[in-house]
DSSP file (Angstrom, degrees, kcal/mol; ACC not computed):
  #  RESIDUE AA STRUCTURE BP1 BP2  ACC     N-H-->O    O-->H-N    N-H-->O    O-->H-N    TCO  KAPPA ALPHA  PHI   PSI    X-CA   Y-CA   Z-CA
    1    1 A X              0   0    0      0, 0.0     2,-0.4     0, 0.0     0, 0.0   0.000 360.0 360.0 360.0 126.2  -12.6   85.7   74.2
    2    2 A X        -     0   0    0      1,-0.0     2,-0.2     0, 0.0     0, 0.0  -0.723 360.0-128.9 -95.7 134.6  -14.9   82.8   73.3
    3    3 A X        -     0   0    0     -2,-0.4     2,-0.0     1,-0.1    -1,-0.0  -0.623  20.1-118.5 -94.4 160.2  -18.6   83.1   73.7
    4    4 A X        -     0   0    0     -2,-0.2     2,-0.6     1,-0.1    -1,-0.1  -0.292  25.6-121.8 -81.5 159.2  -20.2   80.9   75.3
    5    5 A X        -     0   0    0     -2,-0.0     2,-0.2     2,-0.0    -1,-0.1  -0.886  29.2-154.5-107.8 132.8  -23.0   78.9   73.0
    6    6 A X        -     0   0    0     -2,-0.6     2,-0.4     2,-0.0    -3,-0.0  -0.638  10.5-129.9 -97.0 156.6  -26.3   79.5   74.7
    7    7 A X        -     0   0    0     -2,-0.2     2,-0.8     2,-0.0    -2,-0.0  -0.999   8.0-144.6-129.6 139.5  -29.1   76.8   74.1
    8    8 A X        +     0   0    0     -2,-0.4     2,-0.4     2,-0.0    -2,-0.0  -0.708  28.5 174.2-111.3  96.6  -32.4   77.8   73.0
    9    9 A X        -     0   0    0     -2,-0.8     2,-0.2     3,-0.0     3,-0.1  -0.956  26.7-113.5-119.1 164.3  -35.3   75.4   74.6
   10   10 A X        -     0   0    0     -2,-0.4    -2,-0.0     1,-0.1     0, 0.0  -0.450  30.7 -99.2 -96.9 157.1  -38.7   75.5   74.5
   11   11 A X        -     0   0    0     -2,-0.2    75,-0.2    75,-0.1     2,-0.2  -0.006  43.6-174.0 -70.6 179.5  -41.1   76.0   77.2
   12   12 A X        +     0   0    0     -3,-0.1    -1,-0.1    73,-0.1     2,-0.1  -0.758  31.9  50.9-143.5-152.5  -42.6   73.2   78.6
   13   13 A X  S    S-     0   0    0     -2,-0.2     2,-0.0     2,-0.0     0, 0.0  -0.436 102.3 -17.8  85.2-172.2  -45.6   71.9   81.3
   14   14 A X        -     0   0    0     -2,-0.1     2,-0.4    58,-0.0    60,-0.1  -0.110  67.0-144.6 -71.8-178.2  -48.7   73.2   81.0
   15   15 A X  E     -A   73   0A   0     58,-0.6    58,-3.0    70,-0.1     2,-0.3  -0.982   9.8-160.4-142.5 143.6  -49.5   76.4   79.2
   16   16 A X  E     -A   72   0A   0     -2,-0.4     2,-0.3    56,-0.2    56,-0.2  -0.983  12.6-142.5-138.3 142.7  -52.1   79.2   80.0
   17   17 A X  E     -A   71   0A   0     54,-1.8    54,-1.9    -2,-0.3     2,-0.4  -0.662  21.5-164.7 -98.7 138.0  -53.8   81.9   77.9
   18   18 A X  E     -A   70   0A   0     -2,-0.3     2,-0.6    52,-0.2    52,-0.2  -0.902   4.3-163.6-110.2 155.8  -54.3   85.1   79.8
   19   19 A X  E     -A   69   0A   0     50,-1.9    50,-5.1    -2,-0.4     2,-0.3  -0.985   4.9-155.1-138.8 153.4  -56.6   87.9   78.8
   20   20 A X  E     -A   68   0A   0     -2,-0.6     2,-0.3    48,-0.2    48,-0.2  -0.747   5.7-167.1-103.8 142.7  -56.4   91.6   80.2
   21   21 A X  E     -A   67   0A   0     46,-1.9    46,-1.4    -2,-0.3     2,-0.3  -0.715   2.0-167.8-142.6 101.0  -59.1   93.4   80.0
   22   22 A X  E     -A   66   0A   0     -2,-0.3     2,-0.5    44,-0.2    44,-0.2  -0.538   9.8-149.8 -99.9 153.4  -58.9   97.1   80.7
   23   23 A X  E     -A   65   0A   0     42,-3.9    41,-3.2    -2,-0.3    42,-2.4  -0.961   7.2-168.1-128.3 134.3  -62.1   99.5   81.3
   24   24 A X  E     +A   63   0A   0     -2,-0.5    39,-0.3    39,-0.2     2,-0.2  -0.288  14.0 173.8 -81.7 172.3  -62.3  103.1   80.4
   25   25 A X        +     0   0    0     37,-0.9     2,-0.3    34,-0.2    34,-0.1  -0.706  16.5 163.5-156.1 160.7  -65.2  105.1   81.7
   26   26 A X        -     0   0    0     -2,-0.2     2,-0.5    32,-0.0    -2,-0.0  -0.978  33.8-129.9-154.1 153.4  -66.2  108.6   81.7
   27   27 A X        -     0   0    0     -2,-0.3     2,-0.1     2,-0.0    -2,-0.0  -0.897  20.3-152.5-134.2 117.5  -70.0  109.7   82.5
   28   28 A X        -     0   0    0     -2,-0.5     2,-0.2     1,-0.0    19,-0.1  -0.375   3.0-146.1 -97.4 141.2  -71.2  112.0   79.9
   29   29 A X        -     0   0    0     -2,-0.1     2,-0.3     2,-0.0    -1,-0.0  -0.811  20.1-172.1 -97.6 155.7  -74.2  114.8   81.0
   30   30 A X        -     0   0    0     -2,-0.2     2,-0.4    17,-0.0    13,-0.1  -0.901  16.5-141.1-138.4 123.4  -77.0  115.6   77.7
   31   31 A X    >   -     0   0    0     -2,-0.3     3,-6.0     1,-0.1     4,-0.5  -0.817  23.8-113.2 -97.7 132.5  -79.2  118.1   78.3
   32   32 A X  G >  S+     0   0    0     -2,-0.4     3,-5.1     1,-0.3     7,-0.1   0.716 116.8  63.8 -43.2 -51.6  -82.7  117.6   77.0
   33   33 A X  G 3  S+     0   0    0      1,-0.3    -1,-0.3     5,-0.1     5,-0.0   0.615 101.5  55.6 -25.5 -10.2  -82.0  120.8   74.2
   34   34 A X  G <  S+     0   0    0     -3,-6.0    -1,-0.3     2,-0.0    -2,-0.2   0.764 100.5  85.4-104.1  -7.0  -79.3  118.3   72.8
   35   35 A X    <   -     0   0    0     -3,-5.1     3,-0.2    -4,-0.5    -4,-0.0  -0.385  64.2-149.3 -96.9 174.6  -82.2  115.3   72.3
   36   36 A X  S    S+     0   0    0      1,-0.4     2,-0.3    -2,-0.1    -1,-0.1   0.493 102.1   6.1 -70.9 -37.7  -84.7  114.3   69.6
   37   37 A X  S    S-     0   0    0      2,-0.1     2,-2.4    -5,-0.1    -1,-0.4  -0.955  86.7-117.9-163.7 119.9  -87.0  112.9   72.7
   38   38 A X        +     0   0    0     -2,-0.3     2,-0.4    -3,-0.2     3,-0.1  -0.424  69.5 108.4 -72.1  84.2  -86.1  113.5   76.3
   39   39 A X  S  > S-     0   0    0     -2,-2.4     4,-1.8     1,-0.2     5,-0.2  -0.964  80.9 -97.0-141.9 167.5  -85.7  110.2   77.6
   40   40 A X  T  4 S+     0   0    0     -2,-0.4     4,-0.3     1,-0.2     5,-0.2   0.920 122.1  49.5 -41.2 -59.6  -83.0  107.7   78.8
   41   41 A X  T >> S+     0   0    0      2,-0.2     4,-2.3     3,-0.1     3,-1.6   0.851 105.7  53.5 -12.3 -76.6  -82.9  106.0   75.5
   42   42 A X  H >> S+     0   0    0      1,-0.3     3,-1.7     2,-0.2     2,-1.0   0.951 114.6  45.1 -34.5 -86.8  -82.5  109.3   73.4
   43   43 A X  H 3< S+     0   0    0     -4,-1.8    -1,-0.3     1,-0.3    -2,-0.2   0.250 105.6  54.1 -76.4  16.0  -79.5  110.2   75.5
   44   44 A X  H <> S+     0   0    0     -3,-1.6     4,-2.9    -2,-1.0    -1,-0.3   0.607 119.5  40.1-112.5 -30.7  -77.7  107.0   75.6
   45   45 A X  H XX S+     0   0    0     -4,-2.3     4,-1.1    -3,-1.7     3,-0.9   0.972 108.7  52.9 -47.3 -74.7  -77.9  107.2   71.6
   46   46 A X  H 3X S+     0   0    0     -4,-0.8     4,-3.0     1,-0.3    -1,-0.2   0.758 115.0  43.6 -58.9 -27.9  -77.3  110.5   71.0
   47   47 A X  H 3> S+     0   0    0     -5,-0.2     4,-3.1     1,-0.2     5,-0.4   0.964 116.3  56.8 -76.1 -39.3  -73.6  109.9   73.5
   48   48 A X  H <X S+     0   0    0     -4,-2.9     4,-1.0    -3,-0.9    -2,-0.2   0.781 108.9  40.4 -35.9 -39.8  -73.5  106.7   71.3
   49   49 A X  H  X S+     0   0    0     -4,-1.1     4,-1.1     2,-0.2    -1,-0.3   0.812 113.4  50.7 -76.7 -30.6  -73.5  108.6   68.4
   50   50 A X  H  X S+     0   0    0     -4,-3.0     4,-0.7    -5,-0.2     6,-0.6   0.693 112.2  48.3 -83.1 -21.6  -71.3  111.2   69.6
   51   51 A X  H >< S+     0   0    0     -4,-3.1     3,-1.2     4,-0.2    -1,-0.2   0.954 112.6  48.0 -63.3 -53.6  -68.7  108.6   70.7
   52   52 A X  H 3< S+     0   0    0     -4,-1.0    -2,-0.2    -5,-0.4    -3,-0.1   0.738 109.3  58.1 -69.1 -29.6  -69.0  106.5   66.9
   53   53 A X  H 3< S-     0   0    0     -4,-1.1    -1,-0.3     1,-0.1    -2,-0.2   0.893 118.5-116.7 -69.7 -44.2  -68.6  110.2   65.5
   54   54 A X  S << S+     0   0    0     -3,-1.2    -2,-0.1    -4,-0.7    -4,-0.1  -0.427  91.3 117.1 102.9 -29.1  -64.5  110.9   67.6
   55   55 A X  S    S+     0   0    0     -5,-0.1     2,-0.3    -6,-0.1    -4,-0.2   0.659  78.0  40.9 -12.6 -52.6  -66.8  113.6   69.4
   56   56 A X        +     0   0    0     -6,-0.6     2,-0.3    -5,-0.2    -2,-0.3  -0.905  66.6 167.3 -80.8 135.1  -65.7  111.2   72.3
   57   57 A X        -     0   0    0     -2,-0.3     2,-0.6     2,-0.0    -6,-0.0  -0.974  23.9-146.3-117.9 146.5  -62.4  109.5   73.1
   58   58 A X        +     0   0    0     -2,-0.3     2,-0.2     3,-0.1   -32,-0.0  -0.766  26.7 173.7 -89.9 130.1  -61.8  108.0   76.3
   59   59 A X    >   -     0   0    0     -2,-0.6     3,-1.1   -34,-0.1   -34,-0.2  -0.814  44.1 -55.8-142.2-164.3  -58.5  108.1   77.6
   60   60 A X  G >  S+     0   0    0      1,-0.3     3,-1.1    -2,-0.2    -2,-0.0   0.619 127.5  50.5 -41.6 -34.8  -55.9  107.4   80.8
   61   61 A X  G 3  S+     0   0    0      1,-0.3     2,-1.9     3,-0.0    -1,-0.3   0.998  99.8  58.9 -70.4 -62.6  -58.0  109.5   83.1
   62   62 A X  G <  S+     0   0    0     -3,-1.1   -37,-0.9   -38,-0.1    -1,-0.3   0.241  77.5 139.3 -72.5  21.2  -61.2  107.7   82.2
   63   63 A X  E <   +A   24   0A   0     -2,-1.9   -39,-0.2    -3,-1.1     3,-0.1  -0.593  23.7 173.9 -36.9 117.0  -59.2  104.4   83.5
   64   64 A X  E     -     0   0A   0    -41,-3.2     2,-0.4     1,-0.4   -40,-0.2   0.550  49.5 -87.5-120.2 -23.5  -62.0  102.4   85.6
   65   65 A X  E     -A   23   0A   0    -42,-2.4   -42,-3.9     2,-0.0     2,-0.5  -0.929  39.7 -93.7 149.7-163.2  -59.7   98.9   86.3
   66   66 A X  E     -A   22   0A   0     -2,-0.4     2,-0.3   -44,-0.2   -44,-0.2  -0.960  13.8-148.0-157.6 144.9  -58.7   95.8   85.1
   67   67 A X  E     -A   21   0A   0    -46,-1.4   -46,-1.9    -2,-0.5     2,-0.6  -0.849   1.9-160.0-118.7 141.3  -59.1   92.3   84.9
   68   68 A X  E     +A   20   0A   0     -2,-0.3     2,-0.5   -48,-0.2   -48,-0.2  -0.910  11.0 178.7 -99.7 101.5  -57.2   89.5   84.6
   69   69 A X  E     -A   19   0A   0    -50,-5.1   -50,-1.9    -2,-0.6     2,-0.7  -0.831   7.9-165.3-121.7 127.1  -58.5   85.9   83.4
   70   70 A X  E     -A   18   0A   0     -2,-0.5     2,-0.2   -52,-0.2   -52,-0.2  -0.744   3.9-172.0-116.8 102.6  -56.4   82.9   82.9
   71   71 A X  E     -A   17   0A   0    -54,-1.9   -54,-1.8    -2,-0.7     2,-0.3  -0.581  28.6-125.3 -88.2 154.4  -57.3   79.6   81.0
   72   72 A X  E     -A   16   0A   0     -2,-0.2     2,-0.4   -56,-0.2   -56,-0.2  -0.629  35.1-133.3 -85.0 147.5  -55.2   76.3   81.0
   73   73 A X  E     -A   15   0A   0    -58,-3.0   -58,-0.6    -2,-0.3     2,-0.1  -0.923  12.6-132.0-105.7 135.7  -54.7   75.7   77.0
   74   74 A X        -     0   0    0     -2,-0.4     3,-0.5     1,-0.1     6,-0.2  -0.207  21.5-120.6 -69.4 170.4  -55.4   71.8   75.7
   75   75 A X  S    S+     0   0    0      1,-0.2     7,-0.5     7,-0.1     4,-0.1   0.594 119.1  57.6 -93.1 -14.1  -52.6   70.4   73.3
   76   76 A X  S    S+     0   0    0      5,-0.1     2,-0.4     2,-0.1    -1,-0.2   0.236  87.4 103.5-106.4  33.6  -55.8   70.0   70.7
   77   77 A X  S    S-     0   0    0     -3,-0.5     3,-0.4     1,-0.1     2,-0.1  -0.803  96.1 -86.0-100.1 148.2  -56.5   74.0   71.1
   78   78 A X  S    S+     0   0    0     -2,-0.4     2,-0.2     1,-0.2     3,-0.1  -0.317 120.7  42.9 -61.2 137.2  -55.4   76.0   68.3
   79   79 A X  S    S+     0   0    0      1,-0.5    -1,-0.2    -4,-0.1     6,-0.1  -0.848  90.7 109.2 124.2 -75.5  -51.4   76.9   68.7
   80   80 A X        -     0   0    0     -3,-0.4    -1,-0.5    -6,-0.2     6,-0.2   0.280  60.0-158.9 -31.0 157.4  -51.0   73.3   69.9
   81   81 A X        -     0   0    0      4,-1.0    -1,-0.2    -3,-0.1     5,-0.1   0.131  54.6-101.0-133.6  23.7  -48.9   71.0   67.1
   82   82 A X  S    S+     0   0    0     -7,-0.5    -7,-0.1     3,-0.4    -2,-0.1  -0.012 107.7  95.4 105.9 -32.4  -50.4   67.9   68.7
   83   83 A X  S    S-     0   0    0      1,-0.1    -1,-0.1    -8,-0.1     3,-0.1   0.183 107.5 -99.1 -99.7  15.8  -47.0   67.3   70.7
   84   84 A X  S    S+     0   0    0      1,-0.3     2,-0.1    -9,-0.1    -1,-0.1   0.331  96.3 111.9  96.3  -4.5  -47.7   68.9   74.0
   85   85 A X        -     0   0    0     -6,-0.1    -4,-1.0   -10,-0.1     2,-0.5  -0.497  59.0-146.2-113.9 159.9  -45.5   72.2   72.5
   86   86 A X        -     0   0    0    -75,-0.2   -75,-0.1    -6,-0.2    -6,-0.1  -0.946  22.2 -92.3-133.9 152.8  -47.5   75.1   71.9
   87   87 A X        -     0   0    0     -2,-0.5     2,-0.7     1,-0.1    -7,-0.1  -0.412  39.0-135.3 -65.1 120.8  -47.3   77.9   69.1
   88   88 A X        -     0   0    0     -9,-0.1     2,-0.5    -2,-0.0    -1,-0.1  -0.750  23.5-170.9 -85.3 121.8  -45.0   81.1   70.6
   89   89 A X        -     0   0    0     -2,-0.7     2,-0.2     2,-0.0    -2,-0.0  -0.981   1.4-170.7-107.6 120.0  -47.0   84.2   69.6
   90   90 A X              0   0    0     -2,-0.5    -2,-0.0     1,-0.1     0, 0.0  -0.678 360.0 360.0-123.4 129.9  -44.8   87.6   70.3
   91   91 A X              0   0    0     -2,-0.2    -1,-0.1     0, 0.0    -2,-0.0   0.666 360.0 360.0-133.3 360.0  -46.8   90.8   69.9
């Protein structure tokens, strides 16, 4: 059986960069016995701290949405090789 020879081209047109942007959120209670100084401040550190510590991790439940934003890419943005063709980056 002979396989067929596939041919490999590259995309073409314009090209656009997307970026995703997903938000966590979770809304932590501090009870004034846990502050240095009861005030809003104090307690947005002290969860600040507790986050920077692993104390917090936010995860699938704390999923709050997501955003999508799409720019057209120039041929003289980095990727581009001057020729219209643009860099394929796989991640």
């Amino acid at each position: 059986m002979k396989k067929k020879q596939e041919r490999q081209t590259q995309p073409t047109g314009r090209a656009y960069q997307v970026t995703i942007t997903e938000t966590l959120r979770r809304t932590v209670t501090v009870h004034e016995s846990e502050l240095k100084a009861p005030t809003p401040d104090d307690a947005e550190q002290t969860v600040s701290d507790w986050w920077h510590n692993g104390q917090i991790i936010l995860v699938a439940e704390d999923f709050a949405g997501v955003e999508f934003e799409a720019r057209e890419v120039t041929e003289t943005e980095e990727g581009g090789d001057g020729n219209g063709r643009m860099e394929q980056v796989q991640y």
